[in-house]
C-alpha positions in Angstrom: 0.0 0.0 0.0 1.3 3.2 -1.0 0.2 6.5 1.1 1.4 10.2 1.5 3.7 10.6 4.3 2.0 9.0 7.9 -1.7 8.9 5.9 -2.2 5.7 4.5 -6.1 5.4 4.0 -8.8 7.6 3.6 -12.1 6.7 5.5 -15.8 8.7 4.3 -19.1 8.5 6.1 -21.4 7.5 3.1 -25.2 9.5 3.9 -24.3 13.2 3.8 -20.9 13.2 3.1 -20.0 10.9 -0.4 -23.9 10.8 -1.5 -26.7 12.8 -0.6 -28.7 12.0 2.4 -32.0 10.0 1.7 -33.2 9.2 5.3 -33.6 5.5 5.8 -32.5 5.2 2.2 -33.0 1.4 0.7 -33.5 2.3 -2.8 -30.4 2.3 -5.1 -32.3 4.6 -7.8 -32.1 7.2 -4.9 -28.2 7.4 -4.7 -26.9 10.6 -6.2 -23.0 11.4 -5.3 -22.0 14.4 -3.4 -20.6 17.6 -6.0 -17.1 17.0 -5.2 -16.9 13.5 -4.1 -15.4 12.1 -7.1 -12.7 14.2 -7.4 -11.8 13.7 -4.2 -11.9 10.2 -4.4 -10.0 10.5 -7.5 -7.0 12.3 -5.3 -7.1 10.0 -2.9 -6.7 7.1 -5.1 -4.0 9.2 -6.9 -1.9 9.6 -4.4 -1.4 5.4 -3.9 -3.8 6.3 -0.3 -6.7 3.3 0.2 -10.0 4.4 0.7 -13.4 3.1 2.4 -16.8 3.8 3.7 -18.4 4.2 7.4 -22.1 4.3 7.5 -24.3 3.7 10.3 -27.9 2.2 9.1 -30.2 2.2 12.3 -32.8 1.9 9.9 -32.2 -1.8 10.0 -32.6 -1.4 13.5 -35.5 0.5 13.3 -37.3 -2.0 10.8 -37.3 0.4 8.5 -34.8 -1.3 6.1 -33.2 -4.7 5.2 -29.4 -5.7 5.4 -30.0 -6.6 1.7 -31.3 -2.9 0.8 -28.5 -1.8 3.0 -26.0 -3.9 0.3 -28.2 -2.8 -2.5 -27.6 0.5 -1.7 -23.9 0.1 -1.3 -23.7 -1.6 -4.5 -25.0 1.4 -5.9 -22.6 3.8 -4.6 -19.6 1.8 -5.5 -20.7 1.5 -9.3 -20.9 5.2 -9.4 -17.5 6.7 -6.7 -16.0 3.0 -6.5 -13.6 0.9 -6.2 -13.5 1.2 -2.1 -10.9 -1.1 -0.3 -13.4 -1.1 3.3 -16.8 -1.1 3.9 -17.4 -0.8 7.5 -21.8 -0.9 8.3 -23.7 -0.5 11.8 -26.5 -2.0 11.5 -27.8 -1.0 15.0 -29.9 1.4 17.0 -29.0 4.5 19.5 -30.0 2.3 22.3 -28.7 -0.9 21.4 -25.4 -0.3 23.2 -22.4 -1.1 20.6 -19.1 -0.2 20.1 -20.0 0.2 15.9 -21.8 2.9 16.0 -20.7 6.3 16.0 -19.7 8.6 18.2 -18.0 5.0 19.3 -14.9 3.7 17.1 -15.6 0.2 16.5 -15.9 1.0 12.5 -13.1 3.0 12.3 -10.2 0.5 14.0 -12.5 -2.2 12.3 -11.8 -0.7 8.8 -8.0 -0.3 10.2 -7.8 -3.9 11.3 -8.8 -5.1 7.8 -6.5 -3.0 6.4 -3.2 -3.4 8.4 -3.2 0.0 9.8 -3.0 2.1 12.6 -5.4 4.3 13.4 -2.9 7.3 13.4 -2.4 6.1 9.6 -5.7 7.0 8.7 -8.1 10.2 7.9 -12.1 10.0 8.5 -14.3 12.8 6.8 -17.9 13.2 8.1 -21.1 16.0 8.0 -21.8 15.3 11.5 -20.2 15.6 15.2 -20.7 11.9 15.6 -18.3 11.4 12.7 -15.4 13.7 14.4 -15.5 12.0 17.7 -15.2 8.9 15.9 -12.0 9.4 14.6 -10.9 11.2 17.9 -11.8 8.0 19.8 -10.2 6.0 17.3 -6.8 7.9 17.1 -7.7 9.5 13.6 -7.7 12.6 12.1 -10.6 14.0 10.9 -12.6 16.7 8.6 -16.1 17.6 9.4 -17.7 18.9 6.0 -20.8 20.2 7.0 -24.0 20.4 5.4 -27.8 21.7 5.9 -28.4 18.9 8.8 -25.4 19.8 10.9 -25.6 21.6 13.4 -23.8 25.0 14.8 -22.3 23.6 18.1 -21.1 20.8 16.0 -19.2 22.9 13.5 -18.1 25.2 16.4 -16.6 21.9 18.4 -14.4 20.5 15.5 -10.7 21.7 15.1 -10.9 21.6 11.0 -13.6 22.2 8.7 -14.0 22.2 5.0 -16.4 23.4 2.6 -16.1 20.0 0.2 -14.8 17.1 -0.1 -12.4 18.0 -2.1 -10.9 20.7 0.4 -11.2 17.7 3.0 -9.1 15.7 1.1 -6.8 18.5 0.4 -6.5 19.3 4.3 -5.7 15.2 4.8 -2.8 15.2 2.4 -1.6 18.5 3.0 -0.9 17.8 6.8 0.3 14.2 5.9 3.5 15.8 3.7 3.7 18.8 5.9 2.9 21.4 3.9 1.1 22.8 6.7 3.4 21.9 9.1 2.2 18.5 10.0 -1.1 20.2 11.2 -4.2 21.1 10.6 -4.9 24.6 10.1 -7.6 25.7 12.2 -10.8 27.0 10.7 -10.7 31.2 10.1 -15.3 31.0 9.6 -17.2 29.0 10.2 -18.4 26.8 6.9 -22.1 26.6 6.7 -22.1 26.1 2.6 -23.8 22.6 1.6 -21.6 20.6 -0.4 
């Protein structure tokens, strides 16, 4: 596996952040990529990093969906911002108490596990809070892109924001061959612009 510096894997929330959020969404006709998630999956890829997706589906939880629409779903956005090396899926509730679901880490040092990494090794981007302190309680770096759904105190709780995808991604590899020093530049405004 190739990588930029200490980032060896790029890791995206999938509802919100690669495609556009369809609540409870089980229908593949319904899947329409994010404005700048191709390129930025293209950079990724580009620059030898591996790449995967973190999504967590209460709806099957809820009885509102199926594993298999879940897949279906998946399927669909692979076909259109694919190949991804790691799909990572929680299929459970708020309530149901496990260690999958985000805010908890269990996806993102699953995904490292199944791709011999450390957790330090690898960036998570996300629209939400949750997504963030994922990646903090994991060991990873993160970039909240935020959209219409997130809210202020989220955004105002993060260390780095980015309007896109694409400036996400940018942030990632920037820090991981030190053109900003190693770190992440902090946020000058607040970025309330949806993707």
């Amino acid at each position: 596996m190739g990588g930029t510096g200490t980032l060896k894997a790029v890791l995206f929330d999938r509802d919100g952040t690669l495609v556009v959020d369809v609540p409870y969404n089980g229908n593949p006709q319904l899947v329409r990529p994010m404005d700048s998630a191709r390129s930025a999956l293209e950079q990724v890829r580009r620059a030898g990093l591996a790449t995967g997706v973190l999504s967590n589906q209460s709806g099957v939880a809820r009885g509102l969906l199926t594993l298999n629409q879940v897949h279906a779903v998946n399927r669909r956005v692979e076909e259109l911002l694919g190949p991804f090396d790691v799909w990572e899926i929680c299929p459970h509730g708020p309530a149901d108490g496990c260690t999958c679901r985000k805010p908890a880490p269990g996806m993102i040092l699953a995904a490292c596990s199944t791709l011999g990494l450390h957790p330090s090794q690898v960036g998570f981007v996300g629209d939400i809070g949750a997504d963030v302190e994922a990646a903090t309680a994991a060991g990873s770096r993160s970039v909240l892109v935020p959209t219409h759904v997130t809210r202020s105190e989220e955004i105002e709780a993060v260390g780095v924001v980015a309007e896109n995808l694409l400036a996400a991604v940018g942030l990632l590899l920037d820090a991981a061959t030190g053109t900003t020093g190693g770190e992440f530049p902090k946020p000058d405004a607040r970025q309330d612009s949806p993707v």
